[in-house]
Kinemage of the C-alpha trace (Angstrom):
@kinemage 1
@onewidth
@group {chain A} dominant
@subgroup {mainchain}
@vectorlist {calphas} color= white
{ca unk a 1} P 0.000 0.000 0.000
{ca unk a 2} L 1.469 3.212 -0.650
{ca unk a 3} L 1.441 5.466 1.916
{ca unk a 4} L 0.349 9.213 1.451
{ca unk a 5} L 1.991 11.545 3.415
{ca unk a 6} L -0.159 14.427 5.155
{ca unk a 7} L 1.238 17.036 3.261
{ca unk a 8} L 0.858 15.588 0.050
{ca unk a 9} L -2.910 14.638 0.775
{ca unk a 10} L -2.845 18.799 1.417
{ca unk a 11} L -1.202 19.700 -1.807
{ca unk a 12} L -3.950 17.053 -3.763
{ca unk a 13} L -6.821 18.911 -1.879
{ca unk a 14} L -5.887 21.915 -2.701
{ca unk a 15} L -5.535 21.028 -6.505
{ca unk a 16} L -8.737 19.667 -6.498
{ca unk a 17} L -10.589 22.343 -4.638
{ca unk a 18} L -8.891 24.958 -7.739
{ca unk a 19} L -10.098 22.601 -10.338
{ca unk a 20} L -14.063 22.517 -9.152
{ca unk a 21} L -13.569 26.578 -8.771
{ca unk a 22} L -11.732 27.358 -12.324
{ca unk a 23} L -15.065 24.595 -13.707
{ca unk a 24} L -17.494 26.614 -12.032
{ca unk a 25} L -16.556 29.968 -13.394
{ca unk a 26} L -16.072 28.664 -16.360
{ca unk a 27} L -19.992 27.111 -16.492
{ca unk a 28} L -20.674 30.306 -14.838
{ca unk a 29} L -19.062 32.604 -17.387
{ca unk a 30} L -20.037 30.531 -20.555
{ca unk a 31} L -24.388 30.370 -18.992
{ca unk a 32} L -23.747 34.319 -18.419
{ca unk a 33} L -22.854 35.099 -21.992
{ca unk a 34} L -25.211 32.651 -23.402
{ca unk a 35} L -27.786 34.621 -21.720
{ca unk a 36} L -26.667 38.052 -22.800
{ca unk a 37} L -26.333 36.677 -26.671
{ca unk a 38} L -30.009 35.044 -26.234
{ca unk a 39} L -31.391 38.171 -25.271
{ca unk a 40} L -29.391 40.625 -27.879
{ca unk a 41} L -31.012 37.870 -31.024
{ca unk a 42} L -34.701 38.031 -29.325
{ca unk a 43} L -34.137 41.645 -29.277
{ca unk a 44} L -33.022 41.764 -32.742
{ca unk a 45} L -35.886 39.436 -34.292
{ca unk a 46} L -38.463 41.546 -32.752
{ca unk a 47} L -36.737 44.948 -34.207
{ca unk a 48} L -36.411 43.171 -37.776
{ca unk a 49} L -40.281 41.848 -37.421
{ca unk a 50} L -41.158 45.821 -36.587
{ca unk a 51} L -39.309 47.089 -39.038
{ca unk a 52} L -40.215 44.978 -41.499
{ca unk a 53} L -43.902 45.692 -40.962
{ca unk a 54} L -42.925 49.504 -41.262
{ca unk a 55} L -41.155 49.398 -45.104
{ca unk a 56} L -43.496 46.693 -45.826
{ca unk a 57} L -45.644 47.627 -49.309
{ca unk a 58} L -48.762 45.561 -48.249
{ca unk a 59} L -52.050 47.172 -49.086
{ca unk a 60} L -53.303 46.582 -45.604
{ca unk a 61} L -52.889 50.309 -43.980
{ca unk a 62} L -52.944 49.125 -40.354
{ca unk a 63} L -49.626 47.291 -40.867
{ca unk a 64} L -47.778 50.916 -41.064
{ca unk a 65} L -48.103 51.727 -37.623
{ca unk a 66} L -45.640 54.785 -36.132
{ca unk a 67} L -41.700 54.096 -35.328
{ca unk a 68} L -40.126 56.884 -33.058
{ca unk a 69} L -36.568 56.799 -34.619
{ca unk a 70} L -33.356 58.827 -34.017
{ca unk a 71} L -35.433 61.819 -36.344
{ca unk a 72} L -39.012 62.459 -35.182
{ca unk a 73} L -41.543 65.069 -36.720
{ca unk a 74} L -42.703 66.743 -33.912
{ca unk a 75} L -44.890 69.610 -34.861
{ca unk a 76} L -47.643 69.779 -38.271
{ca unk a 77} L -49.474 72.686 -39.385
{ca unk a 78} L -52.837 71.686 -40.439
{ca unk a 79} L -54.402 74.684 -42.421
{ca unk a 80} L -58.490 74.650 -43.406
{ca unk a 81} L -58.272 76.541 -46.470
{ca unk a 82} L -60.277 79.638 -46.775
{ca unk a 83} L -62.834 80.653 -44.637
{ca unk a 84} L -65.109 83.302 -43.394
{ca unk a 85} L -65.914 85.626 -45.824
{ca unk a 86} L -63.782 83.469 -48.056
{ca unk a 87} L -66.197 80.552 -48.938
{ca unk a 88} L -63.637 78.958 -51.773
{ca unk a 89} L -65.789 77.176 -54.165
{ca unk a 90} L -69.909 76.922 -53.370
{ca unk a 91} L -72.012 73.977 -55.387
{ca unk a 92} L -75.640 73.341 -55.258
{ca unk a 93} L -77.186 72.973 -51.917
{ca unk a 94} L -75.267 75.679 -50.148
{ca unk a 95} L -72.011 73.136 -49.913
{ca unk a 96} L -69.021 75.552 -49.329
{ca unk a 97} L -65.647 74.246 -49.274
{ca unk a 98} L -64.267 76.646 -46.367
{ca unk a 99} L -66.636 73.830 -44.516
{ca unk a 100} L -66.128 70.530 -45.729
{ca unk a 101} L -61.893 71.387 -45.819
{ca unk a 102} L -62.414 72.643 -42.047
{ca unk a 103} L -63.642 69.544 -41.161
{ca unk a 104} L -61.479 67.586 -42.766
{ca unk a 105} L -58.837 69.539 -40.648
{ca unk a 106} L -60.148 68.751 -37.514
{ca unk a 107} L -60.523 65.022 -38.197
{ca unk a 108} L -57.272 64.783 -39.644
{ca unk a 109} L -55.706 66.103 -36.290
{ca unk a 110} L -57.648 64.203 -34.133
{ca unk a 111} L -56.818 61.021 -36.034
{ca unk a 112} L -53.311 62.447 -36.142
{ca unk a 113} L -52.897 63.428 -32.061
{ca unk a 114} L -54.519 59.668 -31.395
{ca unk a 115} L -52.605 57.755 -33.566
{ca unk a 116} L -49.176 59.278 -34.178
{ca unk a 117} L -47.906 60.206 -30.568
{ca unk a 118} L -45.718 62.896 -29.768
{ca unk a 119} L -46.528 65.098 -32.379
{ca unk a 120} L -47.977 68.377 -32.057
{ca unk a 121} L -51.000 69.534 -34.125
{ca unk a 122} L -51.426 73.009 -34.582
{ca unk a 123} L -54.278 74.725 -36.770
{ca unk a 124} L -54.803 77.728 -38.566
{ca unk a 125} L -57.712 77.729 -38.346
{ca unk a 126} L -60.649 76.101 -36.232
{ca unk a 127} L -63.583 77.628 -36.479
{ca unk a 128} L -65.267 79.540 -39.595
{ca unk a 129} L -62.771 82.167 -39.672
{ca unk a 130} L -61.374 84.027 -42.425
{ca unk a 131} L -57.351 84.156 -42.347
{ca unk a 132} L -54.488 86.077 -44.639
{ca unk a 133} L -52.409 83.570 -46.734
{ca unk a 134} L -49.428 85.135 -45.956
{ca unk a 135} L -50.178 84.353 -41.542
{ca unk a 136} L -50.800 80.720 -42.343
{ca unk a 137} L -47.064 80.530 -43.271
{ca unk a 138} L -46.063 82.486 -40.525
{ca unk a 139} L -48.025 80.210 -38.335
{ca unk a 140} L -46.046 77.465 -39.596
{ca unk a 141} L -42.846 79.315 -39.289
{ca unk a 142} L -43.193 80.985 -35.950
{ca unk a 143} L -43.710 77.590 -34.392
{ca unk a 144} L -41.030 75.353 -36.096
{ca unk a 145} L -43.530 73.114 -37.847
{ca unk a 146} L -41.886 70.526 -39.167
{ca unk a 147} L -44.939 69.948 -41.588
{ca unk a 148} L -47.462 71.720 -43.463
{ca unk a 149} L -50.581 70.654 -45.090
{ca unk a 150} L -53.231 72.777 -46.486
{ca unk a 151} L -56.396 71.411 -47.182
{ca unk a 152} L -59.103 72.488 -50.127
{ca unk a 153} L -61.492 70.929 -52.464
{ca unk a 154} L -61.155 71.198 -56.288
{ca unk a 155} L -64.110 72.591 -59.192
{ca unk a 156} L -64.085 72.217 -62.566
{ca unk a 157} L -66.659 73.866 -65.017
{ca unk a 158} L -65.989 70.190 -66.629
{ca unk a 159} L -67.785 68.272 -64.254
{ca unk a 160} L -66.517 64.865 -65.440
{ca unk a 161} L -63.315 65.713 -63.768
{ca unk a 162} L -62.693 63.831 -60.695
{ca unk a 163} L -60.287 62.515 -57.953
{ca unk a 164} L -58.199 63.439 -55.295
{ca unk a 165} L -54.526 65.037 -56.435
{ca unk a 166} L -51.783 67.353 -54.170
{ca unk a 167} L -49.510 70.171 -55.228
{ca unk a 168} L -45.791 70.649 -54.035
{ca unk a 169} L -44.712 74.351 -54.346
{ca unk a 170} L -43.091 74.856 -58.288
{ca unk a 171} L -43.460 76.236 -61.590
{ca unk a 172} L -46.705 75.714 -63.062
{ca unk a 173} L -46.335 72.491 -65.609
{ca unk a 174} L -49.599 72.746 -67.578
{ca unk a 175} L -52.306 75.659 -67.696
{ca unk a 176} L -54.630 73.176 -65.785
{ca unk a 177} L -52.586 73.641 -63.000
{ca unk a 178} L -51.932 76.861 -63.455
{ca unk a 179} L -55.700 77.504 -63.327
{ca unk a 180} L -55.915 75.706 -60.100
{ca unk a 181} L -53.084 77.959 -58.248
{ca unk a 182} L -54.959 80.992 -59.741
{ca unk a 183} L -58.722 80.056 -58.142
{ca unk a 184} L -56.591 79.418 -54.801
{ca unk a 185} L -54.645 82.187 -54.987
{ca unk a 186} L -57.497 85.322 -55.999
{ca unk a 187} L -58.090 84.691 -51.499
{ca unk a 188} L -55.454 87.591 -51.415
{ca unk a 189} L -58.080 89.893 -52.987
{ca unk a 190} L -60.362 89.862 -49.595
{ca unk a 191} L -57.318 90.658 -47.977
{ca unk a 192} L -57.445 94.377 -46.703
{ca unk a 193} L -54.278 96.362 -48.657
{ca unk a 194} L -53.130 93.276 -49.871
{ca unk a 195} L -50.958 94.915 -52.810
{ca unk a 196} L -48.812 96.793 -50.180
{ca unk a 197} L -48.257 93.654 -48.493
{ca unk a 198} L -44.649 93.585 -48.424
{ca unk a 199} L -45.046 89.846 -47.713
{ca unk a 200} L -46.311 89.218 -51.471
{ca unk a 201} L -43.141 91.147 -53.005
{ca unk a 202} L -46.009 92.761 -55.307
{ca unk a 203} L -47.492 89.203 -56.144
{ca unk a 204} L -50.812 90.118 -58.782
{ca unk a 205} L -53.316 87.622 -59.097
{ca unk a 206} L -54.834 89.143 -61.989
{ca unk a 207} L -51.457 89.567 -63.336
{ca unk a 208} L -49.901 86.418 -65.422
{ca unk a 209} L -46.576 88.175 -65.103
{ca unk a 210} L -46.637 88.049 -61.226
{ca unk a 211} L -46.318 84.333 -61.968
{ca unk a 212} L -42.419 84.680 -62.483
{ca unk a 213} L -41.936 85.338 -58.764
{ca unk a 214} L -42.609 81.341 -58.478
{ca unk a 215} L -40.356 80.464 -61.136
{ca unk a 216} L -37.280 82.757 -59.159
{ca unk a 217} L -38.008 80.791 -55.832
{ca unk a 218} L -36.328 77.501 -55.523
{ca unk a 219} L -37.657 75.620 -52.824
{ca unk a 220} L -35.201 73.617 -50.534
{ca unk a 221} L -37.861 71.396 -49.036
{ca unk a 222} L -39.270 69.883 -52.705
{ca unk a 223} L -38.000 66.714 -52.095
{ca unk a 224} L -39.250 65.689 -48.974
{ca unk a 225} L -42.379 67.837 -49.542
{ca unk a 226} L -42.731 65.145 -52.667
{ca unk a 227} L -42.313 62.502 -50.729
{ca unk a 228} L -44.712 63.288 -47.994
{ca unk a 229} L -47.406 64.028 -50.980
{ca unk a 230} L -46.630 60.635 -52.616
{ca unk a 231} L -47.284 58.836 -49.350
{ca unk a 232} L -50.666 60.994 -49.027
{ca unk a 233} L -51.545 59.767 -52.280
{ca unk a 234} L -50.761 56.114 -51.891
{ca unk a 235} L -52.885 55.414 -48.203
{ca unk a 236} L -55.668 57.408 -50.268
{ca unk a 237} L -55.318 54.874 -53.418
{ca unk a 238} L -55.080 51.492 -50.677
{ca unk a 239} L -58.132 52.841 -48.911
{ca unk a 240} L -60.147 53.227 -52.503
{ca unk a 241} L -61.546 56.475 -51.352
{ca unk a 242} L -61.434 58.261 -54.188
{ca unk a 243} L -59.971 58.126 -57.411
{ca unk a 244} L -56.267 59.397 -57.197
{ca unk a 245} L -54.265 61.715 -59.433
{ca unk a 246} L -50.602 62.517 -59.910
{ca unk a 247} L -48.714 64.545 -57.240
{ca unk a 248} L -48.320 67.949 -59.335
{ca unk a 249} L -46.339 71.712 -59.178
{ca unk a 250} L -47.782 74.941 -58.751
{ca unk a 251} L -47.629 78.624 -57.663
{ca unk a 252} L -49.461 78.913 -54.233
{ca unk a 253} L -49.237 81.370 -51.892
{ca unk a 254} L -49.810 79.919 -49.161
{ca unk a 255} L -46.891 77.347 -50.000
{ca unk a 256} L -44.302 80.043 -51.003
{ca unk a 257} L -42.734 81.184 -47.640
{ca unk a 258} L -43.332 77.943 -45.851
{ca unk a 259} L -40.308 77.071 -44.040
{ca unk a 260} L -40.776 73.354 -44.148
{ca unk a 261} L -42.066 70.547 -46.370
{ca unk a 262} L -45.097 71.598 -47.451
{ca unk a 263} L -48.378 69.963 -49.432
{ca unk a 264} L -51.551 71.628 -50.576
{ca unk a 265} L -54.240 69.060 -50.727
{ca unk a 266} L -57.516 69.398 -53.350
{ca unk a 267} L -59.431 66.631 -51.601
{ca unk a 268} L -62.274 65.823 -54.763
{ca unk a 269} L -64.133 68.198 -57.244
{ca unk a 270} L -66.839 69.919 -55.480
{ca unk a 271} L -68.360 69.799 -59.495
{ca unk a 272} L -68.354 66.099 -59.733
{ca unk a 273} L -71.224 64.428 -58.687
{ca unk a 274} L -69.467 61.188 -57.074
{ca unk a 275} L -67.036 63.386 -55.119
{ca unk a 276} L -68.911 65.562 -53.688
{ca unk a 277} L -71.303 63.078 -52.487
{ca unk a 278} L -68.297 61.787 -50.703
{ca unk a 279} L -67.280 64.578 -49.504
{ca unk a 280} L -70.383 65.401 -48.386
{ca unk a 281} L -71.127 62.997 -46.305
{ca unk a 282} L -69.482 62.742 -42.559
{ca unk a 283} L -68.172 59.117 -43.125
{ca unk a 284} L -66.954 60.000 -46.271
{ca unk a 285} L -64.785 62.913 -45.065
{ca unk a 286} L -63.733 60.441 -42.220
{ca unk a 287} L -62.457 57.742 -44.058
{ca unk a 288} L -60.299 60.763 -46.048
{ca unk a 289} L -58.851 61.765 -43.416
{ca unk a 290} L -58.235 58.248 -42.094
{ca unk a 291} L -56.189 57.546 -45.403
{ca unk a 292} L -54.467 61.213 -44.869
{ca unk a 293} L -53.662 60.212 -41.662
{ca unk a 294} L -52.293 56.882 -42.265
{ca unk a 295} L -50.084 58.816 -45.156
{ca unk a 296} L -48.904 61.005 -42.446
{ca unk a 297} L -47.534 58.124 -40.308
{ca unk a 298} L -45.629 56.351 -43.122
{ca unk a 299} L -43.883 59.945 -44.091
{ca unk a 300} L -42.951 60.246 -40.133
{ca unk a 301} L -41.794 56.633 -40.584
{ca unk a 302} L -39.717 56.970 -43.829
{ca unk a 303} L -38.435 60.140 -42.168
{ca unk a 304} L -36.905 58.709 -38.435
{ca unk a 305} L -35.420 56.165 -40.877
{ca unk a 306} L -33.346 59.127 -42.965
């Protein structure tokens, strides 16, 4: 039998006791960063799932729902065009557009404030009130909108034309669109001493030349303003609301000294039957501004992303 002497039974111990330690921390060390890896790839899978749902092109609008990224739009300018003594265009039955694009407004905010959190929804305009072109802008710019979206309804003495279509501040592309700016645009003549309105640079309605002041101003928000009109104009084409038309250029005053990406809306044709019994109709100006909302949401979305 071979005898073990006490301190070499100590020294054995001891060797033993370091081995079941360094194994422990080991296991230890190798469960802790198993752990931390598990949790960084379920965190990972559910950002690609979200984010995937976001860029997605699927026709189903609920699937776009709002992202907070790095870049946030925190502030829109939601203007009710005309108003007051300004009734924009008036069809049979006493339907004014001041009304039916102040409505529109307000549901578009609300939709906007319940759906889209942390942004701020400022109007122009809330009640039947009649305001200057050029302080709609400066509503927008005194509070560091980050959006601005002016709302109207369209009229042709053609009454076959229909559909919903935007405008992005440019040069005028085709005298129909021309014509358009121009019927938006004559609001500056209720303005009191409008032509000494050093905020117009001597801008004439009734004056084609005045036009050329448009063509001088190159606007530095056009792209994104683009954008945020071709995402309008998709949500409205998923929903089926109304029939959609291109996102176009044009002269508008209320555009020009906006300090921010910038849309003008014409929601339907008053003159055409089929739209204006939509937008006539409460649930038919609520779905609209469902689909303007939604449109809203995937510009913020596109934009945190930039």
């Amino acid at each position: 039998m071979k005898v073990i002497k006490l301190r070499d039974w100590n020294d054995e111990q001891n060797k033993a006791k370091k081995r079941f330690v360094s194994g422990n921390f080991i296991s230890t060390r190798v469960w802790i960063i198993s752990f931390v890896l598990l949790v960084v790839f379920s965190i990972q899978a559910v950002f690609n799932k979200n984010h995937a749902s976001a860029t997605s092109g699927s026709d189903n609008l609920e699937l776009n729902g709002f992202q907070a990224g790095d870049k946030r739009i925190k502030t829109i300018i939601i203007d009710a065009g005309h108003g007051g003594k300004d009734p924009g265009c008036v069809v049979h039955g006493n339907v004014f557009e001041k009304d039916i694009s102040l409505d529109i407004a307000l549901k578009l905010g609300k939709l906007i404030e319940d759906s889209v959190k942390g942004v701020k929804v400022i109007y122009t305009r809330k009640t039947d009130k009649f305001i200057e072109l050029f302080q709609r802008a400066s509503i927008a710019n005194t509070n560091n909108a980050d959006i601005f979206i002016s709302i109207h309804c369209n009229y042709n003495p053609v009454n076959t034309f229909n559909g919903f279509e935007s405008y992005i501040m440019g040069t005028h592309k085709t005298a129909a669109n021309l014509q358009v700016s121009k019927r938006e645009n004559e609001s500056v003549l209720l303005e009191k001493d409008y032509n000494t309105n050093t905020e117009y640079e001597g801008f004439d309605p009734s004056s084609p030349e005045s036009d050329i002041i448009f063509s001088l101003y190159q606007n530095a928000f056009m792209d994104q303003s683009a954008r945020l009109a071709s995402k309008v104009h998709e949500a409205v084409r998923k929903n089926n609301v109304l029939h959609t038309k291109e996102v176009k250029q044009a002269g508008f005053l209320v555009l020009w000294k906006t300090a921010m990406p910038s849309i003008l809306i014409e929601t339907g044709f008053l003159s055409n039957a089929s739209d204006l019994k939509l937008l006539n109709s409460d649930e038919g100006r609520k779905n609209l501004s469902y689909s303007l909302m939604v449109g809203f949401r995937n510009y913020c979305n596109w934009y945190s992303n930039q």
